[in-house]
C-alpha positions as CSV (number, residue, x, y, z in Angstrom):
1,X,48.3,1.2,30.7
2,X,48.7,-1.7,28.0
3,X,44.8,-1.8,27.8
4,X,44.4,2.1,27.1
5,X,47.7,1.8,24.5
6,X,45.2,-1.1,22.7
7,X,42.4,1.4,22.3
8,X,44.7,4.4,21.0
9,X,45.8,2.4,18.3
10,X,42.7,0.4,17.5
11,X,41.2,4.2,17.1
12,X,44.3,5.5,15.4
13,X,43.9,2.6,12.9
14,X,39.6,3.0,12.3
15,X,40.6,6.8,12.1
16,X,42.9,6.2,9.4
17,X,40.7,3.7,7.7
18,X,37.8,6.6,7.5
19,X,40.6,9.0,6.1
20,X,41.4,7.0,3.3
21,X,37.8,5.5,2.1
22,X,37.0,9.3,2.9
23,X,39.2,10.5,-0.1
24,X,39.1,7.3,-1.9
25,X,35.4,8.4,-2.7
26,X,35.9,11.7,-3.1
27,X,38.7,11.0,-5.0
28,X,36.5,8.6,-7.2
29,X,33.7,11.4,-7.4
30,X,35.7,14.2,-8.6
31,X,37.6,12.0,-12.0
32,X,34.1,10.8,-13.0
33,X,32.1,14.2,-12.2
34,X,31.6,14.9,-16.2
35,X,30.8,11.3,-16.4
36,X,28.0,11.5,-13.3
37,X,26.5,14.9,-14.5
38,X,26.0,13.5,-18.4
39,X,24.2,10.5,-16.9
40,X,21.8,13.0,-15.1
41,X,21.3,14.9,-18.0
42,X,20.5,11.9,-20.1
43,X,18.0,10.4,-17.3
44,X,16.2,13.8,-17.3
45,X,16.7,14.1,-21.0
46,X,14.3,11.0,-21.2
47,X,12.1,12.1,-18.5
48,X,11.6,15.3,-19.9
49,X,11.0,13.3,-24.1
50,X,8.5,11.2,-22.4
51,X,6.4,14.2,-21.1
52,X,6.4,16.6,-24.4
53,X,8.1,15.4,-27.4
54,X,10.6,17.8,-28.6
55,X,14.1,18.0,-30.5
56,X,16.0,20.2,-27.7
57,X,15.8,21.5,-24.4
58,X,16.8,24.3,-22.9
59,X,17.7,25.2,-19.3
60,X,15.7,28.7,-18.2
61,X,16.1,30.8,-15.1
62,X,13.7,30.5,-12.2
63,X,13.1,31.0,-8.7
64,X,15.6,29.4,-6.9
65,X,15.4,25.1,-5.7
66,X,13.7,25.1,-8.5
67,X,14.4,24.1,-12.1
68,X,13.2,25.2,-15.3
69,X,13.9,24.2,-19.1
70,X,12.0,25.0,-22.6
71,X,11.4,22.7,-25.0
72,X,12.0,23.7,-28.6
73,X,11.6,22.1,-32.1
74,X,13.9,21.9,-35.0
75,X,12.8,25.8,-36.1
76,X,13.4,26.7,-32.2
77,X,9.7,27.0,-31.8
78,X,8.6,26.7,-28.2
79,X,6.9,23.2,-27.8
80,X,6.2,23.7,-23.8
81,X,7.8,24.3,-20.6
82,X,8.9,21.7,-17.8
83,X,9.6,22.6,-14.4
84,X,11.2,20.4,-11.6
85,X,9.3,21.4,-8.0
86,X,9.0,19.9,-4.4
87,X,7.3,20.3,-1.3
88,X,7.1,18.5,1.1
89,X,4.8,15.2,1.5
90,X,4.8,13.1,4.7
91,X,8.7,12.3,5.1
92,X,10.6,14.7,3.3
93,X,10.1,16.9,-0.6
94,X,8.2,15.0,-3.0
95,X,10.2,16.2,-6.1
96,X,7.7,16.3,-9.4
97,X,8.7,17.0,-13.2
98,X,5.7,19.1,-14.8
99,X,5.3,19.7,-18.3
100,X,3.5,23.0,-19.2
101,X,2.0,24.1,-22.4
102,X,-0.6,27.5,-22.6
103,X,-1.2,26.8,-18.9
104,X,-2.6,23.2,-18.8
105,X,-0.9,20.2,-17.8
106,X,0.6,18.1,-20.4
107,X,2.1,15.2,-18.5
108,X,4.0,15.0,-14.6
109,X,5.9,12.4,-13.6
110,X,7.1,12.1,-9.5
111,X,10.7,12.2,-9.7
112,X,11.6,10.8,-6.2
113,X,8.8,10.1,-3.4
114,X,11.4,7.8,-1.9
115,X,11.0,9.0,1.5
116,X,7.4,8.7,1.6
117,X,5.7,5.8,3.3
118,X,6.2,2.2,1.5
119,X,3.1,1.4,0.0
120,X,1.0,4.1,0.9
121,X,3.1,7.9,-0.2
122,X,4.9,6.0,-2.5
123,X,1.6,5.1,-4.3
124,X,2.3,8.9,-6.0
125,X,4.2,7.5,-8.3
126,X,2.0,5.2,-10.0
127,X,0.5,6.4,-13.4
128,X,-3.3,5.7,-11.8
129,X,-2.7,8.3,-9.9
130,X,0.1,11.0,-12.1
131,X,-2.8,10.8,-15.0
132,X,-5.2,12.7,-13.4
133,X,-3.1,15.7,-13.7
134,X,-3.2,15.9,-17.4
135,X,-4.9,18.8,-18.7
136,X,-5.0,20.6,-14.9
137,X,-4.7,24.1,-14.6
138,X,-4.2,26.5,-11.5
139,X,-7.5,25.7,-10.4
140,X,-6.5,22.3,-9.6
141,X,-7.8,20.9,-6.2
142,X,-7.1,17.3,-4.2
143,X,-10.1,15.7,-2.8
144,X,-10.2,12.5,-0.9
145,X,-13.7,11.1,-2.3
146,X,-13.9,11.0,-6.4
147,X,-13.8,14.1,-8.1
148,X,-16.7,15.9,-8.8
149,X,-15.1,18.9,-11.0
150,X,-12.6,18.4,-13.9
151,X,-10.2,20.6,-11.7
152,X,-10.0,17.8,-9.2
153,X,-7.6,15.2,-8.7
154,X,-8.6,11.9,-5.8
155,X,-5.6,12.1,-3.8
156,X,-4.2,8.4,-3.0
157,X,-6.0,6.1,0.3
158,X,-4.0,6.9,2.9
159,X,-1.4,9.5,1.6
160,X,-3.5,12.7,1.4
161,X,-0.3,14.5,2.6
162,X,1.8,12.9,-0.2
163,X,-0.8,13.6,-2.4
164,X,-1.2,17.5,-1.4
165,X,2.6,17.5,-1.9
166,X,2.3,16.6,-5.9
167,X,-0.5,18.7,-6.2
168,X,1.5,21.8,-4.7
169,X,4.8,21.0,-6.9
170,X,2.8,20.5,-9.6
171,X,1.1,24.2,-9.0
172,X,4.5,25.3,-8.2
173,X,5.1,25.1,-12.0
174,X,2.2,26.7,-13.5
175,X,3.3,30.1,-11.1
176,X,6.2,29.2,-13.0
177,X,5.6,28.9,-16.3
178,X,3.0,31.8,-15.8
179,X,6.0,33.9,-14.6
180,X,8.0,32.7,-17.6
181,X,6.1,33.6,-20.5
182,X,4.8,36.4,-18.7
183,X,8.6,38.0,-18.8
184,X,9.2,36.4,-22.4
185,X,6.6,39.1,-24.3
């Protein structure tokens, strides 16, 4: 009887623990929310300056999981679109930042491969391999051997799934930005 009164209160106790850590950072979450979501905004501020150079962006509709935003100059001319896709890689989405101007490619960058395989999926990241999609268009095609077309991207040794997975966000947003300016005229 004493040994099963030990256990009750040693799980009353680690209950209780859980409770309040629970709504401590919960608690923590919800006073800094504004704080959290302006530090997003800034980090995909600079993402999205470092892939088409621009004075403002704006956030547009599309289909839904994914993410949209035009980027406008001073005279609220259009500069481009970016679009923020996934699909899924080896280990979970690959989620890509694609930056669109009259159909082509400007610049990508892999948001977060972080669940792909260490030194092999992850190598999506690397510029060697994000370059090659400059100046794609729908056409574009993963191989495994060294392009032979200019619509052809070499996927990366080992992580041809990884590999597909950027090249079907990245063709994600050209449907995108096809549907875009497409209901814009």
């Amino acid at each position: 009887m004493k040994h099963s009164k030990v256990i009750i209160t040693d799980a009353l106790c680690l209950f209780i623990i859980c409770l309040v850590i629970t709504f401590a950072v919960a608690g923590t979450r919800a006073v800094f929310k504004d704080r959290i979501a302006k530090q997003e905004w800034d980090q995909t501020r600079s993402v999205m300056s470092q892939l088409i150079q621009a004075d403002d962006f704006q956030e547009i509709t599309v289909s839904a999981g994914n993410q949209g935003y035009k980027a406008i100059d001073e005279t609220g001319d259009t500069l481009g679109y970016l679009f923020v896709t996934k699909a899924y890689g080896y280990g979970s989405d690959v989620s890509v930042m694609s930056a669109i101007k009259e159909g082509k490619v400007v610049g990508m960058d892999v948001l977060d491969a972080s669940n792909e395989t260490p030194g092999l999926g992850q190598n999506v990241t690397k510029k060697a391999f994000t370059k090659q999609f400059n100046g794609q268009d729908a056409t574009l095609e993963v191989v495994k051997n060294d392009p032979t077309n200019k619509n052809q991207v070499e996927a990366v040794t080992g992580a041809t799934k990884s590999s597909n997975a950027v090249a079907a966000s990245v063709k994600e947003a050209l449907v995108l930005f096809e549907q875009v300016t497409k209901s814009e005229k």
